[in-house]
C-alpha positions as CSV (number, residue, x, y, z in Angstrom):
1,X,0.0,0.0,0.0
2,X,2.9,2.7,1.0
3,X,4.5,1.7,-2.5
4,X,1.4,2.0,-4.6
5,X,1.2,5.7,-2.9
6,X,4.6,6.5,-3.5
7,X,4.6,5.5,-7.0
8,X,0.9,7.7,-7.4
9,X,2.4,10.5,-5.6
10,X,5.2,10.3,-8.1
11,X,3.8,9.7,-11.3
12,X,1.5,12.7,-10.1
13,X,4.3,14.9,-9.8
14,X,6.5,13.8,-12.8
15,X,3.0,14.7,-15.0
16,X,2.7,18.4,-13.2
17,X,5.9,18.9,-14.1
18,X,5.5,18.4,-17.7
19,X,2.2,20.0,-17.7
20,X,3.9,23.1,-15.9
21,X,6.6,23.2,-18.8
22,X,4.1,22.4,-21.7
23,X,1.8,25.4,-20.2
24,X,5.1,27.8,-20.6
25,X,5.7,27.1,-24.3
26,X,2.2,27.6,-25.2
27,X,1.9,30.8,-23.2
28,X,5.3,31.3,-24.9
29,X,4.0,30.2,-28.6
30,X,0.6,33.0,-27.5
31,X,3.1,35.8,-26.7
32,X,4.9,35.6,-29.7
33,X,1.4,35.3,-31.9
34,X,0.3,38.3,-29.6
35,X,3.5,39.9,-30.8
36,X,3.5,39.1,-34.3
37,X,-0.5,40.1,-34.5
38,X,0.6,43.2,-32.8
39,X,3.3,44.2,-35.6
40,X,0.8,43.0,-38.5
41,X,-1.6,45.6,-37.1
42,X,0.6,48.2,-36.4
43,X,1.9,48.0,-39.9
44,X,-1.8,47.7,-41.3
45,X,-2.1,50.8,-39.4
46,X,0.6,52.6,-40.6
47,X,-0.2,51.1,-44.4
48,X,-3.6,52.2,-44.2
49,X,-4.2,55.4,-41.6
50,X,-0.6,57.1,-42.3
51,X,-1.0,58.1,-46.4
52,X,-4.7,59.3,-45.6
53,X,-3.2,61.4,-42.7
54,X,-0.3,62.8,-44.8
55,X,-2.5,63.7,-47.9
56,X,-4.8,65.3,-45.5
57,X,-2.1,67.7,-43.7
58,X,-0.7,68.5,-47.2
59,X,-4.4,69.8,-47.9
60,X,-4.8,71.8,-44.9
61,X,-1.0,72.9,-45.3
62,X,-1.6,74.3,-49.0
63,X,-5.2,75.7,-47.8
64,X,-3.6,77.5,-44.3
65,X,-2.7,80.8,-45.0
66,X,0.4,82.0,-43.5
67,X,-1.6,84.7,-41.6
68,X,-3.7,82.1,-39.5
69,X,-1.0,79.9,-39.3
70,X,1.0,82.0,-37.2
71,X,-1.7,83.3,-35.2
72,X,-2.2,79.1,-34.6
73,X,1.4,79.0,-33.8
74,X,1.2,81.6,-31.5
75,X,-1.9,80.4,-29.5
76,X,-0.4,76.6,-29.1
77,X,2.7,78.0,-28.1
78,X,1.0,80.2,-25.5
79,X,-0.7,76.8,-24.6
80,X,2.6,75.1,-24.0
81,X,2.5,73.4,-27.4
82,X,0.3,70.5,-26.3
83,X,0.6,66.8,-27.7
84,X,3.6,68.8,-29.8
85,X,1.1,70.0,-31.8
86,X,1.1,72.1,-35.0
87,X,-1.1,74.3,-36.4
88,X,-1.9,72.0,-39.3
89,X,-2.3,69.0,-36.6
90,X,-4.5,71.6,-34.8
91,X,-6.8,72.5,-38.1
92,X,-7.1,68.3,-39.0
93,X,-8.4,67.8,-34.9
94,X,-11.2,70.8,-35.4
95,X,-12.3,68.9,-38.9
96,X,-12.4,65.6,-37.2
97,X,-14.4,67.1,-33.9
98,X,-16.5,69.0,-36.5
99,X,-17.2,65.2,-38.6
100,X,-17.8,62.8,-35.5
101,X,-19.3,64.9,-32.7
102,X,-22.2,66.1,-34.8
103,X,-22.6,62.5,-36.7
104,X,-22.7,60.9,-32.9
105,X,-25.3,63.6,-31.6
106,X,-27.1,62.7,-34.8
107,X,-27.2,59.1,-34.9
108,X,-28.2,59.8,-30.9
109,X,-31.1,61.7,-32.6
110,X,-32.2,59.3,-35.3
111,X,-31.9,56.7,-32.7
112,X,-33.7,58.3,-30.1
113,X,-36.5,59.2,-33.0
114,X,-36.3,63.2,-32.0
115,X,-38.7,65.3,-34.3
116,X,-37.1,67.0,-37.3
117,X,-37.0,70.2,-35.2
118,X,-35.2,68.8,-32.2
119,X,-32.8,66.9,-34.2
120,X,-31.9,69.7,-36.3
121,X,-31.5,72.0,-33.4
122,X,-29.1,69.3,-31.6
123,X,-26.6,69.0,-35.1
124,X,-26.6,72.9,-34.6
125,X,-25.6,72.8,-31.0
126,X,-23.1,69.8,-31.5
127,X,-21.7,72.0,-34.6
128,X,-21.1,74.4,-32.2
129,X,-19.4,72.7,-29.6
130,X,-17.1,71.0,-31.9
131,X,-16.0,74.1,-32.8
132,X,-15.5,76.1,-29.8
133,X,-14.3,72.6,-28.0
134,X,-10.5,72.4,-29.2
135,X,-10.2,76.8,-28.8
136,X,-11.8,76.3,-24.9
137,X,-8.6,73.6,-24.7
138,X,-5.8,75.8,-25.9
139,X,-7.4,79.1,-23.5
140,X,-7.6,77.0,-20.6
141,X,-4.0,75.2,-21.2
142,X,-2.8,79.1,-21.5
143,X,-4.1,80.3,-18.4
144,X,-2.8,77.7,-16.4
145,X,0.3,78.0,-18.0
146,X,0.0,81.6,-17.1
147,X,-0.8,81.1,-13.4
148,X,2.3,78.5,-13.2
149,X,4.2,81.6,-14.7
150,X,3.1,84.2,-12.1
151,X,3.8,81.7,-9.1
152,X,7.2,80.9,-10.5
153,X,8.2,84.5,-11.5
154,X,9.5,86.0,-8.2
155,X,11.9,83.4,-7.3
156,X,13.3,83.4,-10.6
157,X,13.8,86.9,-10.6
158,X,15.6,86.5,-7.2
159,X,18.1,83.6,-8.6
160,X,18.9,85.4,-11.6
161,X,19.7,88.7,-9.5
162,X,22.0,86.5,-7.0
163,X,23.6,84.8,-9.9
164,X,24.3,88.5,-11.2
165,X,25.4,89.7,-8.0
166,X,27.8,86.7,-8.2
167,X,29.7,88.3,-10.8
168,X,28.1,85.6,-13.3
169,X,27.2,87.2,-16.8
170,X,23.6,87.5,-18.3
171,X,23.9,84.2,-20.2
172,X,25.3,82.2,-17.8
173,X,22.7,83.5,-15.2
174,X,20.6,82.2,-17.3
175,X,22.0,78.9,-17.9
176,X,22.5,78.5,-13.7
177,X,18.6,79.4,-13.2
178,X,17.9,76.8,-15.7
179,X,19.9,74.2,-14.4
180,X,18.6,74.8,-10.8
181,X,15.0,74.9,-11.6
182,X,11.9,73.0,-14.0
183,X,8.9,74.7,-15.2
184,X,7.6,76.8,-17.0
185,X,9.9,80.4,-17.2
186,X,12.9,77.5,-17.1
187,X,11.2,76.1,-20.3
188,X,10.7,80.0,-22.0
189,X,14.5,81.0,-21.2
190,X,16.1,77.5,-22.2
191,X,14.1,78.2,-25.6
192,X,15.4,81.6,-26.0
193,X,18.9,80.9,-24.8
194,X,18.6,77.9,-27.6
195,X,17.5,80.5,-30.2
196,X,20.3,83.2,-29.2
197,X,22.7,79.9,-29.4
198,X,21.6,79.2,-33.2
199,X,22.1,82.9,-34.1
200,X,19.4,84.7,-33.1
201,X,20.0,88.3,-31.6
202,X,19.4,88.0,-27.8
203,X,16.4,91.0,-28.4
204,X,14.1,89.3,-30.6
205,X,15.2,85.7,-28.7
206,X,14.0,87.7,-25.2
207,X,11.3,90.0,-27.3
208,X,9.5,86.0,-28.4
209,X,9.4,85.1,-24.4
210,X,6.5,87.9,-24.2
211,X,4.8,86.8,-27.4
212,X,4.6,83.1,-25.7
213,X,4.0,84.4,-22.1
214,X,1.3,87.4,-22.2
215,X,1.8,88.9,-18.7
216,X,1.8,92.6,-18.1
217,X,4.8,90.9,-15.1
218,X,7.0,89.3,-17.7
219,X,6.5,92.4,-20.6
220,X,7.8,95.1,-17.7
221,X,10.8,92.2,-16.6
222,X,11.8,91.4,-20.7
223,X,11.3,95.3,-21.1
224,X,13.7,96.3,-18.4
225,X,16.3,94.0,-19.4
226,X,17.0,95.4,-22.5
227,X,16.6,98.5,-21.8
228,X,19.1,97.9,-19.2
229,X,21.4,96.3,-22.0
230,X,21.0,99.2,-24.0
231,X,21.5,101.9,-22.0
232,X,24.4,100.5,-20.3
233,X,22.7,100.1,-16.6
234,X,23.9,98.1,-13.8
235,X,20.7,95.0,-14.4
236,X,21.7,94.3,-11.1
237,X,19.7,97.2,-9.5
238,X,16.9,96.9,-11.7
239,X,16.0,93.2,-11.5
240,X,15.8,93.9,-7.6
241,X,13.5,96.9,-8.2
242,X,11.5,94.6,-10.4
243,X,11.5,91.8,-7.6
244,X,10.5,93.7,-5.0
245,X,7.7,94.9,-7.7
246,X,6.4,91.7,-8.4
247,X,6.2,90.4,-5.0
248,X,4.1,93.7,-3.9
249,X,2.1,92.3,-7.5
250,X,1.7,89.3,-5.9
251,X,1.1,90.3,-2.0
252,X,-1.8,92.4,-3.5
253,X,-3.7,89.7,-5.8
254,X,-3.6,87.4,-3.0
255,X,-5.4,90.2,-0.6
256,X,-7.8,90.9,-3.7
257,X,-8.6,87.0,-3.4
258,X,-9.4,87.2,0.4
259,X,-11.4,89.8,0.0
260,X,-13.6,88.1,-2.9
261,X,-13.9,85.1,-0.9
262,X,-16.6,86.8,1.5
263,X,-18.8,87.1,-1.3
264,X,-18.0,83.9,-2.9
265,X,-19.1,82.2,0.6
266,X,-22.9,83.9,0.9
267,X,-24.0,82.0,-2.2
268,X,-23.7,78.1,-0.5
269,X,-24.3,79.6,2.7
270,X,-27.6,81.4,1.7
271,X,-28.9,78.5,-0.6
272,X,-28.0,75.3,1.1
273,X,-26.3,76.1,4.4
274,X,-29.2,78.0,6.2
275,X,-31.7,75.8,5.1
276,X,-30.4,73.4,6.3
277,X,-30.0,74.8,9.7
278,X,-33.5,76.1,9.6
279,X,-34.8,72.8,9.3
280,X,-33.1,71.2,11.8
281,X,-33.5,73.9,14.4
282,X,-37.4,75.1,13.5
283,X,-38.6,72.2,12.5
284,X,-39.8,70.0,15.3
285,X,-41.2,73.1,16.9
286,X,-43.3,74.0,13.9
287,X,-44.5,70.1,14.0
288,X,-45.1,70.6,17.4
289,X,-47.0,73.7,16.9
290,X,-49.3,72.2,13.9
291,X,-49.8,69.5,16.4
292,X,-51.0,71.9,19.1
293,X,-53.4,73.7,16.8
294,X,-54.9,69.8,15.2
295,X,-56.1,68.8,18.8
């Protein structure tokens, strides 16, 4: 009996194993289908999708006037370039939004058997949407991108005035507040020192920071520093003035905020907050007096 057990327990083992391994090549054999699926599909992709994309941004690229396309530029750069796009890549998005978002309302629509009316008024309202939807994005990408400016702004100012101080000159000040910090005036004075590298005069390469960053903070800084260049001026003094500027800036947006925030309260606290309390406090005596008067 302990033999026929051993030899079962054995035998059971001896087959596990070889199940084990024979379950590891197939999963093997599936990865490498998965794989090779995967690369037939990427390249039916790229056979297929890729020429309709190109012949479509060469349309919008011969259509795109060069006036538009560098207000485009302008606005995605503003944006922070998102997705890396370009303005052509920024024209095919708005068609495709304009093509799908109205078809899907519309098949919604037919679908949902609206009247003629209603269905023609929710294509109108989709058309609409699709094209203010991509425009919202690159408005509300630039305003935060703004806001990450104006928080960053004062401390930069204060490294490149130490750096100065230092004895450092205006281009490596610029490289040593780059190195030391990541965002988004890092970002904007890495680009321009890269443009002043390729050949660019450092005026224009500064003037460009303004055109991507539209703050009345950065306009009076990029201002000041040339003016300080041309004139000769110790930029020492004047980046300190400008600090000490943008902190009082910055001290007074953040009382204007306190102050708002008063006002901002009433609204909850007048619709949902005192109700609330109303009911909790007032209402069993007002059962309690409808009580009173029943009997």
């Amino acid at each position: 009996m302990i033999y026929i057990t051993f030899f079962s327990t054995i035998t059971l083992l001896i087959l596990l194993f070889f199940s084990i391994i024979s379950g590891e090549k197939g999963l093997k054999k599936q990865k490498i289908s998965f794989s090779k699926d995967k690369k037939n599909k990427s390249s039916f992709i790229k056979r297929v999708f890729h020429p309709i994309l190109r012949k479509h941004k060469k349309y919008f690229r011969k259509n795109l006037s060069q006036e538009k396309h560098n207000k485009l530029e302008i606005k995605l750069l503003q944006a922070g370039s998102p997705f890396h796009m370009t303005p052509v890549d920024f024209r095919l998005i708005q068609t495709i939004f304009l093509i799908l978002i109205p078809l899907f309302f519309g098949t919604y629509g037919i679908l949902g058997r609206f009247s003629i009316s209603r269905l023609f008024l929710v294509i109108s309202l989709s058309l609409v949407f699709a094209i203010t939807l991509p425009n919202l994005y690159l408005t509300k990408k630039a305003k935060e991108r703004s806001k990450c400016a104006l928080k960053e702004l004062p401390d930069m100012v204060d490294l490149l005035t130490v750096s100065l101080e230092a004895g450092l000159g205006f281009d490596l000040a610029l490289n040593k507040l780059i190195s030391r910090n990541n965002g988004v005036i890092a970002s904007e004075f890495h680009q321009c020192l890269e443009e002043i590298r390729l050949g660019k005069p450092r005026r224009e390469a500064l003037k460009k920071i303004t055109e991507r960053l539209p703050l009345d903070e950065m306009n009076i800084l990029i201002s000041n520093i040339l003016q300080a260049e041309k004139l000769g001026i110790s930029m020492v003094q004047i980046l300190r003035i400008q600090c000490q500027e943008i902190r009082e800036k910055r001290k007074q947006r953040a009382e204007e905020q306190a102050m708002k925030a008063p006002i901002k309260m009433l609204f909850p606290l007048v619709f949902f907050i005192f109700p609330s309390l109303f009911i909790v406090l007032l209402g069993p005596a007002v059962i309690q007096f409808i009580n009173t008067f029943n009997k």
